[in-house]
MARPADREN-372609 format. One line per field, with one value per residue (C-alpha): x negated, y negated, z; residue number from 0; residue in one letter. Coordinates in steps of 0.2 Angstrom, whole numbers, plus 5000, padded with zeros to 4 digits. Layout:
N
X = c(X,...)
Y = c(Y,...)
Z = c(Z,...)
lumdren = c(NUM,...)
pagu = c(A,...)
This chain:
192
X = c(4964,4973,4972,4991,4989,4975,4985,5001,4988,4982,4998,5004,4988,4986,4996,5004,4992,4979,4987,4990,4974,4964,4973,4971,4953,4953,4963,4949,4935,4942,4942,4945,4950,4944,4933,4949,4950,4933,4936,4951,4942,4927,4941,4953,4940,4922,4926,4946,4943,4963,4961,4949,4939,4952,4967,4963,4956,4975,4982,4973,4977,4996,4994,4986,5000,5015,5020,5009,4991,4984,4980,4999,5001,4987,4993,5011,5006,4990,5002,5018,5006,5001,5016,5031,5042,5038,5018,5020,5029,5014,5003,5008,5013,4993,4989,5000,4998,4980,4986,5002,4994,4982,4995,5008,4997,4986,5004,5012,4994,4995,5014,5005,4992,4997,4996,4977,4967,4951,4964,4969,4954,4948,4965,4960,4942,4949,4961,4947,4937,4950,4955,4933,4936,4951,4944,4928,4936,4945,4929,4922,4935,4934,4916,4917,4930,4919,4915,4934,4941,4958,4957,4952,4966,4978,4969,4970,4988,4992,4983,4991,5010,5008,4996,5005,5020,5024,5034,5031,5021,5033,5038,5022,5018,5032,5030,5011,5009,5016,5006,4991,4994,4997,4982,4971,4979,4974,4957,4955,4961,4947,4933,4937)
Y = c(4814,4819,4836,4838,4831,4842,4857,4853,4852,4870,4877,4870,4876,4894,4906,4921,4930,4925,4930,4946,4949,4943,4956,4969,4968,4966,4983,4989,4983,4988,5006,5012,5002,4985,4981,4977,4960,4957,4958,4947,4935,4933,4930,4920,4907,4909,4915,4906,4893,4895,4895,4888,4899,4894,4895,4913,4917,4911,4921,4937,4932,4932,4948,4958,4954,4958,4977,4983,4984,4968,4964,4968,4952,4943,4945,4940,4924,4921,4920,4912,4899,4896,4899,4904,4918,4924,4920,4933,4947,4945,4946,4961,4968,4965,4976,4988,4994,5004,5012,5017,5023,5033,5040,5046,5053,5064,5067,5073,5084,5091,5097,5106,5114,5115,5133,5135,5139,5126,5111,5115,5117,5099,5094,5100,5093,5076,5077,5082,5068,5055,5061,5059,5042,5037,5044,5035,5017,5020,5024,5005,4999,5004,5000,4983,4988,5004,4992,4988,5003,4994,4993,5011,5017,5008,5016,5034,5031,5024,5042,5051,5045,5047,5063,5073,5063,5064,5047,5033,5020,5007,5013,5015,4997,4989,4998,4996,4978,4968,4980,4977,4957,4956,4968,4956,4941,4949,4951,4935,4929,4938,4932,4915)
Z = c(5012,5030,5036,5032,5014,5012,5018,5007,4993,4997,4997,4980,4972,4978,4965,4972,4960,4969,4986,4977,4970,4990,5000,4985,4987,5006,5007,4995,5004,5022,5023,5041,5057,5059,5043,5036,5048,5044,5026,5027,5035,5025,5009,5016,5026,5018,5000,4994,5011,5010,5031,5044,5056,5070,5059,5054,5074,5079,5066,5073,5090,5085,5074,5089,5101,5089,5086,5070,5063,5063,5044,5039,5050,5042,5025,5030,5039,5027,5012,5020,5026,5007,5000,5010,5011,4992,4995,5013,5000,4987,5002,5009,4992,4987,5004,5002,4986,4988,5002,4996,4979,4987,5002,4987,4978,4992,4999,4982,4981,4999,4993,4978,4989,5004,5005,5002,5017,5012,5012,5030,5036,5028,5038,5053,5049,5049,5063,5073,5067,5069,5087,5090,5086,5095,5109,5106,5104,5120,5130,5121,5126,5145,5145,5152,5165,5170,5188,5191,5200,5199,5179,5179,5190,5175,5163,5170,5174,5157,5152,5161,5160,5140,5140,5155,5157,5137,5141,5125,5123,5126,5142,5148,5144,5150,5166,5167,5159,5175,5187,5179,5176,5197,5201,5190,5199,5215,5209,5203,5221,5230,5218,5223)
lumdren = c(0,1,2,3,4,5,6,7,8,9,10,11,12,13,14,15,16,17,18,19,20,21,22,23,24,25,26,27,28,29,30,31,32,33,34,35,36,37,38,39,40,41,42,43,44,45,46,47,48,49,50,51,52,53,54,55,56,57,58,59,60,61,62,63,64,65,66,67,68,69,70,71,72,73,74,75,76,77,78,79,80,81,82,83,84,85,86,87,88,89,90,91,92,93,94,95,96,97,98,99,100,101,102,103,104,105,106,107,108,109,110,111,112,113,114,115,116,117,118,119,120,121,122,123,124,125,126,127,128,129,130,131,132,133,134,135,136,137,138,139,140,141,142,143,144,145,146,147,148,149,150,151,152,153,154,155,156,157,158,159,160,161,162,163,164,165,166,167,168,169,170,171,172,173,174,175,176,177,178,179,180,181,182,183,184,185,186,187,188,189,190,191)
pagu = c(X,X,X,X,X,X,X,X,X,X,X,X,X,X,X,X,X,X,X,X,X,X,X,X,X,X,X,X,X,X,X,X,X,X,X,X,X,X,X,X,X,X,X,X,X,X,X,X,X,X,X,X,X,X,X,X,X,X,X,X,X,X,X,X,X,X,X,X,X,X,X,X,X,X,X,X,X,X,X,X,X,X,X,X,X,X,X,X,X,X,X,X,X,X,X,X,X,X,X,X,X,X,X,X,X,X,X,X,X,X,X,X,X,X,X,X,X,X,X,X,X,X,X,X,X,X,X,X,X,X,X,X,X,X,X,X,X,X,X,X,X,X,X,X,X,X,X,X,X,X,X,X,X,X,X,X,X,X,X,X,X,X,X,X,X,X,X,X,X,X,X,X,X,X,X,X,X,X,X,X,X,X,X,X,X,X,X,X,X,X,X,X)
C-alpha cells in the first residue's frame, strides 16, 4: 500500500469521536506550558499513530510560528488532516472543553467570593508564581545566547521597549525581527 493510500485509509477510519476524545485527554494530561505538546505527541504519533514523528515535528513548527498557543494549532491541523474542517472543530472542541469547564467555573466562583481576603491572597499567590516562571523561561531561554552580546542587546531592547516603553508586542516584533535577522547575518558573515 503507497504512502498516499495508507494516508487516505487513515483519514476514512479516524472518527471525530476519536479526535474528540485524543485532545480531551491531551488537555487533561497537559497541565501547564509545554507538557501539553508532549502529551499530544505521544497520542497522535506513539499511542493512535494517526501522524508520523516528522509530520507532527512540521505541525509544531507551523504552530509556533502562527499567533496562538501551540497545541490549539495541533488539534486543528491534527484533526483537519484526519478529517477535514469538521475533524479541526472536534479537535479543538475535545481541547477546549477541560479548560473552558474549569475557567467558567473558577470564574463564576471567583464572582461569588471575590470579596474574601484569603481568595486574594491565593490570587496574588499565583500571579506571583506565574510571573517567577515567566521570568524563569525567559532566562532559559537566553542561556544559549548568554555569549552573543548582539543577541543580548535585542533582548534588553525587546525588554525594555515592552516594559518601559509599554509599546505591544506586535510592534515590538516587527520593529526588532528584521534587526535581529541582519545582526545574525552579520554574525554569521564574520564566523566565516
Amino acid at each position: 500500500m503507497t504512502h498516499v493510500a495508507r494516508e487516505q485509509n487513515v483519514e476514512q477510519v479516524v472518527r471525530l469521536g476519536a479526535l474528540f476524545t485524543a485532545f480531551l485527554l491531551i488537555a487533561l494530561c497537559g497541565v501547564g506550558g509545554g507538557s501539553g505538546i508532549v502529551w499530544a505527541r505521544r497520542i497522535t504519533v506513539e499511542n493512535r499513530r494517526w501522524i508520523g514523528d516528522g509530520e507532527f515535528a512540521d505541525i509544531l513548527s507551523l504552530c509556533q510560528f502562527m499567533p496562538g498557543p501551540n497545541i490549539i494549532g495541533i488539534a486543528v491541523c491534527v484533526g483537519a488532516k484526519m478529517r477535514g474542517v469538521i475533524g479541526a472543530i472536534a479537535a479543538l472542541c475535545g481541547f477546549l472543553v477541560v479548560p473552558w469547564t474549569v475557567g467558567l467555573s473558577l470564574g463564576v466562583l471567583y464572582l461569588k467570593y471575590a470579596h474574601l481576603t484569603v481568595l486574594r491572597d491565593i490570587l496574588g499567590g499565583i500571579a506571583a508564581t506565574a510571573a517567577g516562571l515567566l521570568i524563569a523561561t525567559g532566562v532559559r531561554l537566553l542561556m544559549p545566547h548568554r555569549h552573543r552580546p548582539a543577541a543580548l542587546l535585542v533582548a534588553a531592547l525587546a525588554f525594555g521597549l515592552i516594559t518601559f516603553g509599554r509599546l505591544p508586542l506586535l510592534l515590538v516584533l516587527l520593529g526588532l525581527v528584521p534587526i535581529s535577522i541582519a545582526v545574525a547575518g552579520i554574525e554569521n558573515a564574520r564566523a566565516r
